[in-house]
KETORKE-133818 format. One record per residue (C-alpha): residue number from 1; residue in three letters; z, x negated, y. Coordinates in Angstrom, 1 decimal. Each point is the difference from the previous one (the first is absolute). Example, Ala and Ser with C-alpha at 12.3 -4.5 7.8 and 13.67 -1.06 7.14 Angstrom:
<recs>
   tiro   vonu        Z        X        Y
      1    Ala      7.8    -12.3     -4.5
      2    Ser     -0.7     -1.4      3.4
</recs>
This chain:
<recs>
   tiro   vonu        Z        X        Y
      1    Unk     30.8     21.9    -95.8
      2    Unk      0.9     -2.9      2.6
      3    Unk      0.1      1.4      3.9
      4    Unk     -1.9     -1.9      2.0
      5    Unk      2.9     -2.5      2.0
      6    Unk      0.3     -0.7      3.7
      7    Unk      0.5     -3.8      0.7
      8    Unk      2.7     -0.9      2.0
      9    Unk     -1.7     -0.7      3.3
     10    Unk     -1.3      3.7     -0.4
     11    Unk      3.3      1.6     -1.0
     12    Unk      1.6     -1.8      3.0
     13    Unk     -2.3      2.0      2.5
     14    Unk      0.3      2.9     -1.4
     15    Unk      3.2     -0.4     -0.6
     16    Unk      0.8     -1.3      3.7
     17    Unk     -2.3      2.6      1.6
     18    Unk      1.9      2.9     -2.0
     19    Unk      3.5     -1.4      1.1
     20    Unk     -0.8     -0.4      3.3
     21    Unk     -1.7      4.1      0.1
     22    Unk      3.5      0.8     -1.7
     23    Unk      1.8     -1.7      2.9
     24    Unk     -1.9      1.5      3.4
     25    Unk      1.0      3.4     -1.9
     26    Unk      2.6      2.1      1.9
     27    Unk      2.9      1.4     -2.2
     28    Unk     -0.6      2.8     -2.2
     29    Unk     -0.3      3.3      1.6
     30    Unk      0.8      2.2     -3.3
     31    Unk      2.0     -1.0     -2.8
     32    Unk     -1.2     -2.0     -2.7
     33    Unk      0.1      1.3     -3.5
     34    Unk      0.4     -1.3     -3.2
     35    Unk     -3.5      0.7     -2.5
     36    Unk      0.2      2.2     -2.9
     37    Unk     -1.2     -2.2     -3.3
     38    Unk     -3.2      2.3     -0.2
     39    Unk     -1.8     -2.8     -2.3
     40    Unk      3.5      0.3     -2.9
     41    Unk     -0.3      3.8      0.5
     42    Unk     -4.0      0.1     -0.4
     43    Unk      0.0     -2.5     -3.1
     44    Unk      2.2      2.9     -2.0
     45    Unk     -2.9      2.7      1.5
     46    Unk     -2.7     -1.9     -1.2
     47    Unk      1.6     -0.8     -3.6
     48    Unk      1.7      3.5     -0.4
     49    Unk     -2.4      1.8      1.9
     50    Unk      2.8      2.5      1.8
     51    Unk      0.6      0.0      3.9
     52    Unk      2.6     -2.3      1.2
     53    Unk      0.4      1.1      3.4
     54    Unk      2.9      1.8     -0.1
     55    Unk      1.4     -2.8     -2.2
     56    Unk     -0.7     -2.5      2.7
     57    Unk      1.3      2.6      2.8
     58    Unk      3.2      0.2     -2.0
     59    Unk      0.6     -3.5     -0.9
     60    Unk     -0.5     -0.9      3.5
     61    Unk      2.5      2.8      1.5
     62    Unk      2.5     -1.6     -2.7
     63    Unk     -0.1     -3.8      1.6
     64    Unk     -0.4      1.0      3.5
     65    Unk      3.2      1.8     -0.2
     66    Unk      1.8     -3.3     -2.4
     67    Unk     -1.8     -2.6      2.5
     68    Unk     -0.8      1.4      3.4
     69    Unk     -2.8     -1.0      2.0
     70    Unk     -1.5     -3.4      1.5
     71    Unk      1.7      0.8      3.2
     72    Unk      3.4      1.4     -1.6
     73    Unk      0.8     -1.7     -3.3
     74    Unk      2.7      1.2     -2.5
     75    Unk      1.6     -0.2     -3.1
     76    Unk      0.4      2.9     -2.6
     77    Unk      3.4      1.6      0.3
     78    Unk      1.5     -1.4     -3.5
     79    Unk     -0.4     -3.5      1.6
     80    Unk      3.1      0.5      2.3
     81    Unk      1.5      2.4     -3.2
     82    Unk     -0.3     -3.5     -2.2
     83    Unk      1.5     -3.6      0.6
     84    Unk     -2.3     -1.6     -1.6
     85    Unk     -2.9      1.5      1.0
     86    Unk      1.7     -1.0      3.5
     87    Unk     -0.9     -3.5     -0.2
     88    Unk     -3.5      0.4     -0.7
     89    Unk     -1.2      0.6      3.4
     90    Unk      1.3      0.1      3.5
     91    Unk     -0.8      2.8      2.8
     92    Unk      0.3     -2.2      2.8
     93    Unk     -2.4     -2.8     -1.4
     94    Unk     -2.4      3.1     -0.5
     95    Unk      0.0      1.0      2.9
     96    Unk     -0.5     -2.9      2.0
     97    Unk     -3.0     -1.1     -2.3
     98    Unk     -1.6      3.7      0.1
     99    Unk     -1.1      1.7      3.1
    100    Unk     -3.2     -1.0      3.1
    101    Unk     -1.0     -3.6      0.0
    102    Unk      1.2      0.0      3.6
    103    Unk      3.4      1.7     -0.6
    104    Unk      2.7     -1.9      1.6
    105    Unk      2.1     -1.1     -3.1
    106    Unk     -2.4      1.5     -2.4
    107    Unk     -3.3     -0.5     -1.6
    108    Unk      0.0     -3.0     -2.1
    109    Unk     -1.7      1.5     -2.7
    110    Unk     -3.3      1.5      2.2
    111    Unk      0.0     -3.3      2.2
    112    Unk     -0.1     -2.6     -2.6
    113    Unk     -1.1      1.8     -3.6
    114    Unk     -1.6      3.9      0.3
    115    Unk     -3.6     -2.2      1.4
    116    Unk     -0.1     -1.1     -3.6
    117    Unk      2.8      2.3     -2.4
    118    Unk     -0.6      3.3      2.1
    119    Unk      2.6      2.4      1.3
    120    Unk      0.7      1.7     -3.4
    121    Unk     -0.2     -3.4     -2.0
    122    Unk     -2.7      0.9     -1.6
    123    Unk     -2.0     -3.5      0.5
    124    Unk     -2.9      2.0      2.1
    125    Unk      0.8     -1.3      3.6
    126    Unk     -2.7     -0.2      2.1
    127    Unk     -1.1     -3.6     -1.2
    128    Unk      0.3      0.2     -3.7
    129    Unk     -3.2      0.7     -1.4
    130    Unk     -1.4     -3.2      1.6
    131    Unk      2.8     -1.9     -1.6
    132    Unk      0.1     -1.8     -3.3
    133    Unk      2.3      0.8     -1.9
    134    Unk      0.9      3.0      1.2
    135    Unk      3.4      0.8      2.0
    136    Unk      2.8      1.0     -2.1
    137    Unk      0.6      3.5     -0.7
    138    Unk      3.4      0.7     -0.3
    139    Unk      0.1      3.7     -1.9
    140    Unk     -0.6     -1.5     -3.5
    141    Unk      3.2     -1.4      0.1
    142    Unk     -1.7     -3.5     -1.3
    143    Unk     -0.2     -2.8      1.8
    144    Unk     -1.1     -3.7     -1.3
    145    Unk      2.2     -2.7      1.1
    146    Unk      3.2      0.2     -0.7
    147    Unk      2.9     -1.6     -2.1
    148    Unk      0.1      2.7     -2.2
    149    Unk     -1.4      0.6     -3.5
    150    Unk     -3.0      2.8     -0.2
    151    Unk      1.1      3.3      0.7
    152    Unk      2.5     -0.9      1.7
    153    Unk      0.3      0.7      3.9
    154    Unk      0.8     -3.3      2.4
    155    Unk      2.8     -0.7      1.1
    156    Unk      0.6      0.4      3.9
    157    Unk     -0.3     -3.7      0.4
    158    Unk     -3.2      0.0     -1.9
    159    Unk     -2.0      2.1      2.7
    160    Unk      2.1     -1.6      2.6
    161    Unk     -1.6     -3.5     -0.4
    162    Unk     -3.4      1.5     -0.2
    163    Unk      0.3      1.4      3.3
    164    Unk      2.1     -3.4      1.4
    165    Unk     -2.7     -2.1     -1.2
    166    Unk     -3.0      2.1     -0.7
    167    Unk     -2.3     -0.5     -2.9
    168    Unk     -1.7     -3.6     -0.2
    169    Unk     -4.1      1.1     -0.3
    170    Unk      0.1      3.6      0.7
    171    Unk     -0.3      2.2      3.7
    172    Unk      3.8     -0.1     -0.4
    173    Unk      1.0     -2.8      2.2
    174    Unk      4.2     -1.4      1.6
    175    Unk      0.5      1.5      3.3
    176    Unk      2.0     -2.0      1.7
    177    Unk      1.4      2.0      2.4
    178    Unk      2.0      2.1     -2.5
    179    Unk      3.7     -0.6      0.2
    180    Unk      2.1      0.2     -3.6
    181    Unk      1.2      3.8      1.1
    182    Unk     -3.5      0.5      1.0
    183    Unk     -0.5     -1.2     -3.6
    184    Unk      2.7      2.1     -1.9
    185    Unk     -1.3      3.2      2.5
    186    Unk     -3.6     -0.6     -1.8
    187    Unk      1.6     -0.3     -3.4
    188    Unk      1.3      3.3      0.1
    189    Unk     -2.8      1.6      1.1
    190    Unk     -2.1     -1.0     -2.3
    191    Unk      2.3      0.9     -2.6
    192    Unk      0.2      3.6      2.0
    193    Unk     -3.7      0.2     -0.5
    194    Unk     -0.1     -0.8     -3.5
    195    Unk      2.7      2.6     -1.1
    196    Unk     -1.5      2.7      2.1
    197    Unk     -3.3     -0.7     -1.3
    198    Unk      0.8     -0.3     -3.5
    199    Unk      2.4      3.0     -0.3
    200    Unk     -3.6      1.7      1.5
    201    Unk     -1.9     -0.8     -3.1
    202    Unk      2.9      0.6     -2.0
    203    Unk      0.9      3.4      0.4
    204    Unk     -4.3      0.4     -0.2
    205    Unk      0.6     -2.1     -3.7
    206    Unk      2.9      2.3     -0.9
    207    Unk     -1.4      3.1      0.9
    208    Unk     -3.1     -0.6     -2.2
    209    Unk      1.3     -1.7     -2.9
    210    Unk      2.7      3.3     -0.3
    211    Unk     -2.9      2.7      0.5
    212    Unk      0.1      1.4      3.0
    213    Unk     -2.6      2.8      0.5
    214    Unk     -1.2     -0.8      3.4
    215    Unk     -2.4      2.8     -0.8
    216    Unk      2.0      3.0     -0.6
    217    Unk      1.9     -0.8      2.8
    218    Unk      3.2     -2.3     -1.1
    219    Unk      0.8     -2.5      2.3
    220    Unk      1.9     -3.5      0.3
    221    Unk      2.3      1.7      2.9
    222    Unk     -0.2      2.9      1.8
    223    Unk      2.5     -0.4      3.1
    224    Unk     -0.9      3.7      1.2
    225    Unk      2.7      0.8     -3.5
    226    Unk      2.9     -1.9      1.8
    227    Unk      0.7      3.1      2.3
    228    Unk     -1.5      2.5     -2.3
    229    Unk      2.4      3.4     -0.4
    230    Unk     -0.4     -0.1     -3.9
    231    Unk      2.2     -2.3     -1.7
    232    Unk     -2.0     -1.3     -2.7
    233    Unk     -2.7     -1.0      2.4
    234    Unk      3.0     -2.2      1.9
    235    Unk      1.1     -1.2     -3.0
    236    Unk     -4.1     -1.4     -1.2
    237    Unk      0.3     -1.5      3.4
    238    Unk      3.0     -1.6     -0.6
    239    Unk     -1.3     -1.4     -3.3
    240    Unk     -3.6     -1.0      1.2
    241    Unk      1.9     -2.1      2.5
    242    Unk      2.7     -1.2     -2.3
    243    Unk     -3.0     -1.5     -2.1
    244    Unk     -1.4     -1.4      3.3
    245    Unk      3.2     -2.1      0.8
    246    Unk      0.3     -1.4     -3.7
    247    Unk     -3.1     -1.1      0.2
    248    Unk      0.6     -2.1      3.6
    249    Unk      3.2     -1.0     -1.4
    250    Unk     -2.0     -1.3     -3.0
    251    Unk     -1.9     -2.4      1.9
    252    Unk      2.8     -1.2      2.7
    253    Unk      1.9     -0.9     -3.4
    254    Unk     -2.8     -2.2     -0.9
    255    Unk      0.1     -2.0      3.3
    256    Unk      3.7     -0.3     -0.4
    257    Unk     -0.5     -1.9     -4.1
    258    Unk     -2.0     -1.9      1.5
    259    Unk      2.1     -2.3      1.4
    260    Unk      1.5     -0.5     -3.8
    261    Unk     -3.1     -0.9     -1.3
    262    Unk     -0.6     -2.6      1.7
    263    Unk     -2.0     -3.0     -2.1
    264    Unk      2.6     -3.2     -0.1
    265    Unk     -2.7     -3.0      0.5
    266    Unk      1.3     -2.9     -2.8
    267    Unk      0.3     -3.4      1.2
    268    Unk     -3.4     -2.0     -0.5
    269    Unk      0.4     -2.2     -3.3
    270    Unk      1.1     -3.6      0.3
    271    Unk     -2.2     -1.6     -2.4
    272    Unk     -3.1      0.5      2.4
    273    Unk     -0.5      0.2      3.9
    274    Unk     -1.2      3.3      1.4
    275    Unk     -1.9     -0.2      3.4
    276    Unk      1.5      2.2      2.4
    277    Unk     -3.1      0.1      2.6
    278    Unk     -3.6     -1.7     -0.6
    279    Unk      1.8     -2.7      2.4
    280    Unk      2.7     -0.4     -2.4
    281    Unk     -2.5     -0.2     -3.0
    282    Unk     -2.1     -2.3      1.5
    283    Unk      3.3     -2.2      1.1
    284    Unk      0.6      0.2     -3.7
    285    Unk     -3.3     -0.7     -1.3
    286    Unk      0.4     -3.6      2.1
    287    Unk      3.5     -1.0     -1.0
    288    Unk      2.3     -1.1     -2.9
    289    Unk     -0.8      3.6     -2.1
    290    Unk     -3.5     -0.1      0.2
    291    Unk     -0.1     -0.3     -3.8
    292    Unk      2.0      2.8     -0.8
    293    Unk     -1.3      2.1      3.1
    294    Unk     -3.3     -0.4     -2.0
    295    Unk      0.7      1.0     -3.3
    296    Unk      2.2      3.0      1.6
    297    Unk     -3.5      0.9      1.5
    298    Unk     -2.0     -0.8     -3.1
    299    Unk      2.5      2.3     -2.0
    300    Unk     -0.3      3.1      2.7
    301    Unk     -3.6     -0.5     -0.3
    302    Unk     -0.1      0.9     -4.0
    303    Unk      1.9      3.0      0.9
    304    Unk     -2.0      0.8      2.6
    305    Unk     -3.2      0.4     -2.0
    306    Unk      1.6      0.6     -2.8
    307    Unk      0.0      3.5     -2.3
    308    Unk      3.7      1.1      0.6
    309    Unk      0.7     -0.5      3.8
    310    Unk     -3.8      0.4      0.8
    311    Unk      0.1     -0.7      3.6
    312    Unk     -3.4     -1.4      0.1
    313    Unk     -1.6      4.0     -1.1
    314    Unk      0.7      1.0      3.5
    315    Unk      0.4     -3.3      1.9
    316    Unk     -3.0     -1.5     -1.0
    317    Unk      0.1     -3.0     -2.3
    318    Unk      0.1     -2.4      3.1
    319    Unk      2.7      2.3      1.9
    320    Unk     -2.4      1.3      2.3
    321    Unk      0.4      3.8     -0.1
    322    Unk     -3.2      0.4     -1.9
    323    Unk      1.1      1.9     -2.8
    324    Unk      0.3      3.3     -0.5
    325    Unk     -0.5      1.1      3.1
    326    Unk     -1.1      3.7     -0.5
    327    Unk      3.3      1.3     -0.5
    328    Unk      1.9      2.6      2.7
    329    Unk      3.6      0.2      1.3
    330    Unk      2.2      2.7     -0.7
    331    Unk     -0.2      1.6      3.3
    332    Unk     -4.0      0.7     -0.9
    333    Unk      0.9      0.5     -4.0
    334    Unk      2.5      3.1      1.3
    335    Unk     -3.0      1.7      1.3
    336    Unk     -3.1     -0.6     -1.7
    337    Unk      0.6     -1.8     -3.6
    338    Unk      3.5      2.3     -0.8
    339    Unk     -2.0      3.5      0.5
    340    Unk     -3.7     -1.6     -1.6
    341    Unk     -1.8     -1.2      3.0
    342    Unk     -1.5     -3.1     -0.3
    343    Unk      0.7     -1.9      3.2
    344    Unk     -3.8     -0.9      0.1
    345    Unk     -0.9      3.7      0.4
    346    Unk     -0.5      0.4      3.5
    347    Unk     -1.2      3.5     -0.5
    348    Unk      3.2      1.3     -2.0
    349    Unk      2.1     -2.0      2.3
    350    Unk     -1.1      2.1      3.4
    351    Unk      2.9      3.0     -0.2
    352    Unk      2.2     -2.3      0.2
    353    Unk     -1.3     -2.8      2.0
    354    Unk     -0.8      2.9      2.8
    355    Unk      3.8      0.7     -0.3
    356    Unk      1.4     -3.2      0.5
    357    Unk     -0.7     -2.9     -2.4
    358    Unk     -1.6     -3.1      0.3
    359    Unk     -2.8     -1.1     -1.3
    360    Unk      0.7     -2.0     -3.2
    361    Unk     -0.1     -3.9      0.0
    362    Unk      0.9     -1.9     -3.2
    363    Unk      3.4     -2.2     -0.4
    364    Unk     -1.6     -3.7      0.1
    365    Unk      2.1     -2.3     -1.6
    366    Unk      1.8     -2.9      1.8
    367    Unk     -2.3     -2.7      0.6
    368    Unk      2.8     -3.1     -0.4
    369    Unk     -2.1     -2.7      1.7
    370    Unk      0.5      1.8      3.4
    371    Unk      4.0     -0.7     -0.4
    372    Unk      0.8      3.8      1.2
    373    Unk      2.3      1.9     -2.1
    374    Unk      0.9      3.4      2.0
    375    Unk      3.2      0.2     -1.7
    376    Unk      1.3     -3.3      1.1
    377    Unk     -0.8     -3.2     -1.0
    378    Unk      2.9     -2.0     -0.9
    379    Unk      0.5     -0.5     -3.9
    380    Unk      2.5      2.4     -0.2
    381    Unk     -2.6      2.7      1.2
    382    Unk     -2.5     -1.2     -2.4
    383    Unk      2.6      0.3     -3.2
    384    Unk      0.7      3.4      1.4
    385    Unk     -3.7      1.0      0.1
    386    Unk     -0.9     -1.6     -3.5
    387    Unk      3.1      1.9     -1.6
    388    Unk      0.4      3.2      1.5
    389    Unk     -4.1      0.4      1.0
    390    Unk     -0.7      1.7      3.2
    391    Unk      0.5      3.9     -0.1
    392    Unk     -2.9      2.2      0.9
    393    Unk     -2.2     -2.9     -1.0
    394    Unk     -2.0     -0.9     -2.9
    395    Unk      2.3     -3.3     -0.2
    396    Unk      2.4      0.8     -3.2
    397    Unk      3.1     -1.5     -0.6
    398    Unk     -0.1     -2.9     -2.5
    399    Unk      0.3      0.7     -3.9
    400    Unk      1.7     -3.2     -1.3
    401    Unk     -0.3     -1.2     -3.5
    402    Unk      2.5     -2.2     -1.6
    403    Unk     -1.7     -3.3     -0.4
    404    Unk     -3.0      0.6      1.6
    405    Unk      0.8      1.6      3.3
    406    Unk      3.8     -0.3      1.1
    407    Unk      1.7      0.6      3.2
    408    Unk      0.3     -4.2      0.8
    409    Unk     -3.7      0.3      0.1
    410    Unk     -0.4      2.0      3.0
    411    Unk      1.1     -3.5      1.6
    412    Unk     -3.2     -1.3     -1.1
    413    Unk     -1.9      2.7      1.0
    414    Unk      1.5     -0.4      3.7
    415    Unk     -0.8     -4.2     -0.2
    416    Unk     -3.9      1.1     -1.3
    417    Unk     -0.3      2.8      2.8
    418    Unk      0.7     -2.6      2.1
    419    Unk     -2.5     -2.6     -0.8
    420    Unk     -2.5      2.4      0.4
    421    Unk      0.4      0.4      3.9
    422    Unk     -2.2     -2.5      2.2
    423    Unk      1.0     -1.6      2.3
    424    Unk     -0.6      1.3      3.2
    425    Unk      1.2      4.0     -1.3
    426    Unk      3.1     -0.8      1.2
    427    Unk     -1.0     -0.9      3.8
    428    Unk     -3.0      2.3      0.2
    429    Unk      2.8      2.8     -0.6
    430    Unk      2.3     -1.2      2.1
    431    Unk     -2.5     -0.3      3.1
    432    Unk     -1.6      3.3     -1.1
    433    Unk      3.6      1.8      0.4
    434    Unk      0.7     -1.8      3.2
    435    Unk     -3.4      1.1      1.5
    436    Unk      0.6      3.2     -1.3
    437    Unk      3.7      0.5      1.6
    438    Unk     -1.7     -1.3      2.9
    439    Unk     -2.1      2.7      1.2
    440    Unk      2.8      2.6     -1.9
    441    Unk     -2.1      0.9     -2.9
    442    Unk     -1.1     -0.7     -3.6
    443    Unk     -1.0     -3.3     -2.1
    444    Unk     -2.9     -0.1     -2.6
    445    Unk      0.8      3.3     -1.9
    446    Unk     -0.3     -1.0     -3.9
    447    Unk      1.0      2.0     -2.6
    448    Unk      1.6      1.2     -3.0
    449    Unk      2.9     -2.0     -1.6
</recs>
């Protein structure tokens, strides 16, 4: 199912015409809250067919006592009980990227990101659903671009040079008027987001897969048990929440490996030139290793359409995204494909599309002749994507063969990418980002990988 796609002109006015409503609004009068994730709670309805409310009610109490509100941020207790759990986040950056856009020393996060990412971080701000792809939601826990093999979380400076330099061919553009604190502020809050949003859905995940029967009355938590006269009643409580804070402390320890997993990027091999930039190709292409620049390119063109590293099944043969092209993301897989729904079936889809998600649009693969790579686009970003794949995405990580598909061959695959970029990509990008930062909003949205 492809959504139909604004062009760029049109995104800009709406875009412009929704920033600048946003803007003449006064500060908020009462306090913004975070939004339960009714779609993860109505996906386990639907396939289970058993009332999640007081599932969703419970998880909900859990993280707003952990996390806080968007106004007053906080940390669960065992953070300040735990060293290590110490340097994950920190309380000041919070709070100066939470609260009003027009808080003094506040409000970085609903000034520059909650249009677009929402409040809660759940990629539902007020312009996603004309957007393409959609804004990030945080509460999986996934996120695409990142120096980190699949599964993995990013590392801090992965999501920090996303929002430092935005994301080349999506709505997520630089701003340059964010300082490096301004930066490391947004970093944590995002990070924030995520963990409160994914220990949401996990204590929703836990309490199904151990059996919980919501319908005879057994709950996630009950907090009315914590002051409760009868002793075993405390002592549930006291459990219930025990299994709440292992799970949080689950996912904060994932953040914290991930900056041990970080993919070392091997130096390019000296018997071959690899093109940096379609500048640098091209510069290549004209001077003393044209020859070898050629057959690098012939070479990464065999793999490319070849069985084992079978780029061309998505990518088209001629690297134009015009492959498979039917596929979905994880973010839509999660609620449609994981409980049976076919994302096509508009008619199953509406209990949960009247509770939150987004229509669904299919993952189009990277078209290389426009020269955009969302992830980066040096060749260092490319190996990363080509090896590691692009979680949440239908792009796998490469399966290498020994003599037919081997790790110095990603090299070739980078040279042949290359080739297939015309030559104005690279300045039609650039001037559509410059227009776009212009007037303070978005570039061409493309999608997928």
């Amino acid at each position: 199912m492809q959504r139909f796609r604004f062009s760029s002109s049109v995104a800009i006015v709406v875009c412009v015409a929704v920033c600048v409503f946003a803007a003449g609004c006064k500060r908020e009068e009462t306090p913004v809250t975070f939004e339960p994730n009714f779609v993860h709670a109505m996906k386990y309805q639907i396939k289970d067919n058993v009332s999640m409310d007081q599932a969703s009610k419970d998880s909900m109490w859990v993280v707003t006592k952990m996390f806080g509100t968007p106004d007053e941020p906080k940390l669960p207790d065992f953070v300040a009980e735990e060293e290590d759990f110490a340097e994950l986040l920190d309380l000041d950056r919070l709070v100066r990227a939470s609260g009003p856009a027009d808080a003094e020393g506040r409000g970085l996060y609903r000034k520059h990101c909650a249009l677009c990412h929402g409040v809660t971080g759940n990629g539902r701000g007020t312009t996603a659903a004309i957007l393409n792809p959609y804004p990030r939601d945080y509460r999986m826990g996934v996120f695409k671009f990142k120096s980190t093999p699949l599964s993995y979380k990013p590392t801090r400076e992965d999501i920090a040079r996303s929002i430092r330099n935005g994301i080349a061919g999506t709505a997520m553009v630089k701003i340059p008027e964010l300082t490096e604190d301004d930066v490391q502020a947004l970093t944590d809050y995002v990070i924030y987001l995520s963990w409160r949003g994914e220990t949401e859905r996990a204590l929703i995940d836990d309490a199904v897969m151990e059996g919980v029967d919501f319908e005879g009355g057994e709950r996630i938590i009950d907090p009315e048990l914590a002051n409760s006269p009868d002793e075993e009643e405390q002592e549930l409580y006291e459990e219930q929440w025990e299994i709440s804070e292992e799970i949080a402390m689950g996912i904060a320890e994932s953040w914290l490996e991930a900056e041990d997993e970080v993919l070392e990027v091997p130096e390019p091999p000296s018997d071959f030139p690899v093109a940096n930039s379609h500048k640098d190709f091209v510069k290549l292409s004209q001077g003393d290793q044209a020859d070898a620049l050629a057959k690098s390119v012939e070479r990464g063109r065999e793999l490319f359409l070849g069985k084992v590293a079978s780029c061309s099944k998505c990518h088209g043969e001629k690297g134009l995204g015009n492959g498979q092209t039917t596929d979905y993301d994880e973010w839509t897989k999660d609620w449609t494909a994981r409980i049976g729904i076919k994302p096509e079936d508009r008619e199953a889809l509406i209990p949960l599309l009247a509770r939150g998600a987004l229509p669904p649009i299919n993952a189009v693969p990277r078209n290389f002749s426009e020269g955009l790579f969302h992830g980066g686009s040096e060749s260092s970003d490319l190996y990363r994507r080509i090896t590691q794949g692009i979680d949440g995405s239908p792009m796998p990580a490469a399966t290498f063969v020994e003599g037919q598909f081997e790790k110095q061959d990603v090299w070739h695959l980078i040279n042949f990418i290359r080739s297939l970029q015309t030559a104005d990509a690279e300045d039609a990008a650039s001037a559509d980002a410059a227009a776009s930062e212009a007037v303070g909003t978005e570039p061409k949205a493309s999608p997928a990988i």
